[in-house]
C-alpha positions as CSV (number, residue, x, y, z in Angstrom):
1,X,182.3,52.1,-18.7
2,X,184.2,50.1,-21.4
3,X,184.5,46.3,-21.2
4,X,186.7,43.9,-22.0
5,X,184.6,41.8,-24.8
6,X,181.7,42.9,-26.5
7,X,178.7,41.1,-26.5
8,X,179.2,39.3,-29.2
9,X,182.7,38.1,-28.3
10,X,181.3,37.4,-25.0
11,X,178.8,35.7,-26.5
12,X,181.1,33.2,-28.5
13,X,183.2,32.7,-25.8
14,X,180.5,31.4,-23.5
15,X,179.3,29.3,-26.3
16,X,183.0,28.0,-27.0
17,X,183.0,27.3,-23.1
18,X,180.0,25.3,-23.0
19,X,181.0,22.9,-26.2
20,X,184.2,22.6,-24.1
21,X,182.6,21.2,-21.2
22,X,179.6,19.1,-23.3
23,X,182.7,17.7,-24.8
24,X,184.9,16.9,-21.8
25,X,181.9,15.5,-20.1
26,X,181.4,12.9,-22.9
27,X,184.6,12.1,-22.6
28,X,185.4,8.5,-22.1
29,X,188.1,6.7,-20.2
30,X,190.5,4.8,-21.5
31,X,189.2,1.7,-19.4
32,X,185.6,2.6,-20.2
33,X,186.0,2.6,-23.8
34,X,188.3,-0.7,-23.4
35,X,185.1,-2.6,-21.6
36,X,182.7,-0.8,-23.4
37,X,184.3,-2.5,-26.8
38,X,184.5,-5.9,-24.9
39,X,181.2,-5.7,-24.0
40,X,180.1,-4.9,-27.2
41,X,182.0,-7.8,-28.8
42,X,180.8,-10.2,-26.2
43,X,177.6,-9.3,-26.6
44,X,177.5,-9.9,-30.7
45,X,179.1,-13.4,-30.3
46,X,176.0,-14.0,-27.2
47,X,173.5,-13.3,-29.6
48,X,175.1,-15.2,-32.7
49,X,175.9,-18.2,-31.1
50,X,172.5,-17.7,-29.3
51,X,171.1,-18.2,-33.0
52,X,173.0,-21.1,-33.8
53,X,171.8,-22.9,-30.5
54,X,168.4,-21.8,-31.3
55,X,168.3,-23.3,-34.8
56,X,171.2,-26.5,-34.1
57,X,170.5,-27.4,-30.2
58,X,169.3,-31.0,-29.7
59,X,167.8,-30.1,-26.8
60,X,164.8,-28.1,-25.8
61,X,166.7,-26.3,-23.2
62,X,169.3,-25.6,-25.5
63,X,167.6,-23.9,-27.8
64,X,165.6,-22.1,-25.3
65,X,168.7,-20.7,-23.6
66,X,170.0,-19.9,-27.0
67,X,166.7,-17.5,-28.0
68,X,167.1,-16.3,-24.8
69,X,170.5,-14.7,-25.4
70,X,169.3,-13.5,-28.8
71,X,166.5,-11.3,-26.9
72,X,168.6,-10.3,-24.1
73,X,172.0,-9.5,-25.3
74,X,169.5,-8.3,-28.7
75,X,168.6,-5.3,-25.9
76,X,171.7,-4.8,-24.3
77,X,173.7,-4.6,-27.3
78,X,170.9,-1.7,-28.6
79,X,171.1,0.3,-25.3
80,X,175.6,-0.3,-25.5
81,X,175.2,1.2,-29.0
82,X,173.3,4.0,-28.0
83,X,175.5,4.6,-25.1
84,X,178.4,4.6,-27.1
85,X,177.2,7.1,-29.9
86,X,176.2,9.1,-26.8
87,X,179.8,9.8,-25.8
88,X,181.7,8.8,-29.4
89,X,183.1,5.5,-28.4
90,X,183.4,3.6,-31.7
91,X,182.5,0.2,-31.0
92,X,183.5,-2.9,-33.0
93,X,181.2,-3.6,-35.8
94,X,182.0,-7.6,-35.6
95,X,183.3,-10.3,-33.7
96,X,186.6,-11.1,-32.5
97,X,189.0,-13.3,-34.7
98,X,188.8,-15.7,-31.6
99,X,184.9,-15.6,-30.9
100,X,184.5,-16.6,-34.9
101,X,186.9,-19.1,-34.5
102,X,184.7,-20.4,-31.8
103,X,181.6,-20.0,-33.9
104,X,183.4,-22.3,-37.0
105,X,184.5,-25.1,-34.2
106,X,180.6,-25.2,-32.3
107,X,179.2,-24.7,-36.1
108,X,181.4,-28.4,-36.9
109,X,179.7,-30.1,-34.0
110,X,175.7,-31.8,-34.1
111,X,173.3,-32.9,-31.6
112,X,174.3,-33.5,-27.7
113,X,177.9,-33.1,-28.6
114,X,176.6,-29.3,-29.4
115,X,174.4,-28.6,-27.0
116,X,177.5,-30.0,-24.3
117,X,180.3,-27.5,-26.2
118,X,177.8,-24.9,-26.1
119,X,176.4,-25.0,-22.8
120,X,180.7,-25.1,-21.6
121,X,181.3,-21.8,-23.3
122,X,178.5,-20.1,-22.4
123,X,179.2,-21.2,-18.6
124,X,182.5,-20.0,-18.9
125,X,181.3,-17.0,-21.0
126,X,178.7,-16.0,-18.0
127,X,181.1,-16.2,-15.7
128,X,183.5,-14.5,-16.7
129,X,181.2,-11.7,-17.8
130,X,179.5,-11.2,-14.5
131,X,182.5,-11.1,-12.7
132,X,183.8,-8.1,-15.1
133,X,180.5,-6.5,-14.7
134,X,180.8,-6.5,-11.2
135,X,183.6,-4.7,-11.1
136,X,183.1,-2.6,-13.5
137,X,179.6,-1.7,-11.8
138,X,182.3,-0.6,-8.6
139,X,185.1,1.0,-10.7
140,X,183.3,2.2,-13.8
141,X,184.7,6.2,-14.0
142,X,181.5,7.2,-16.6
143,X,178.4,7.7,-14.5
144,X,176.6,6.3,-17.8
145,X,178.0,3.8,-18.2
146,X,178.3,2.5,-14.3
147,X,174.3,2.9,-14.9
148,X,174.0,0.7,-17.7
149,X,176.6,-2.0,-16.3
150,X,175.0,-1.9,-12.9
151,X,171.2,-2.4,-14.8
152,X,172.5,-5.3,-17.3
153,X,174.4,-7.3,-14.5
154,X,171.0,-8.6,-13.3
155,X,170.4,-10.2,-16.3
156,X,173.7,-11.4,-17.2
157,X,173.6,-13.3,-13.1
158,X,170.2,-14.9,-14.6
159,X,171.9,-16.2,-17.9
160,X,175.1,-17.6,-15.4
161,X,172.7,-19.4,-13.3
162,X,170.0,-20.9,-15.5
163,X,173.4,-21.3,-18.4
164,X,175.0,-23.7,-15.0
165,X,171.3,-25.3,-14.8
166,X,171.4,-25.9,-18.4
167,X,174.8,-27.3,-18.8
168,X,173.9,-30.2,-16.3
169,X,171.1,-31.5,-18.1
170,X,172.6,-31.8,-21.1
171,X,176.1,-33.8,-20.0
């Protein structure tokens, strides 16, 4: 009986097949990738501002919050990265043009007039953020990544609640 490929050829080809699918199932959406960046982005400015609070906040809360969002988005950031190598999405290395403008304005401002423009934008921030993570946690087409976005989420509700709590102390 003669075959088709020999053993060897058969070999490769199965090999060739299975790089094939590894690759296509790292594959990453268009969308995905898109958030994934956002996120990523987000996430640096959370934990630089979350510095600057820590070190210019005024108030004890302030600065509290702001450490807080250096751990947290710290960890998230780490496990996005990891993600993202995972499936070769090439995240951002820095912040947005915008979120360093941002950065130079709160960086201008001193006691309670700080802590109330920081408080604001990371209200806003929070909000904005847990409202994309929901619905990426329902539309997400990477089952890694709906994982991660579904396990962050919790904490980012935490850091929209106690950021609301914060903000109306310090006003």
């Amino acid at each position: 009986m003669t075959t088709f490929f020999s053993k060897t050829s058969l070999g490769a080809i199965i090999v060739v097949l299975g790089l094939a699918a590894s690759a296509s199932s790292q594959t990453v959406n268009d969308a995905d990738q898109q958030f994934m960046k956002e996120a990523a982005t987000g996430g640096m400015a959370e934990v630089d501002l979350g510095r600057l609070a820590a070190r210019k906040g005024h108030n004890a809360q302030v600065r509290a919050f702001g450490n807080r969002m250096v751990r947290d988005h710290s960890k998230a950031g780490a496990e996005l990265k990891s993600l993202a190598r995972r499936k070769h999405v090439k995240l951002p290395a820095t912040m947005t043009d915008e979120q360093k403008a941002e950065k130079t304005n709160l960086m201008k401002l001193s006691g309670a007039e700080f802590d109330r423009e920081y408080m604001r934008m990371m209200v806003e921030d929070h909000d904005k953020d847990v409202a994309a993570f929901q619905q990426k946690s329902s539309d997400a087409a990477d089952a890694a990544l709906k994982t991660w976005v579904t396990k962050t989420l919790p904490t980012l509700q935490v850091h929209q609640k106690l950021a609301h709590e914060t903000q109306g102390k310090v006003q």
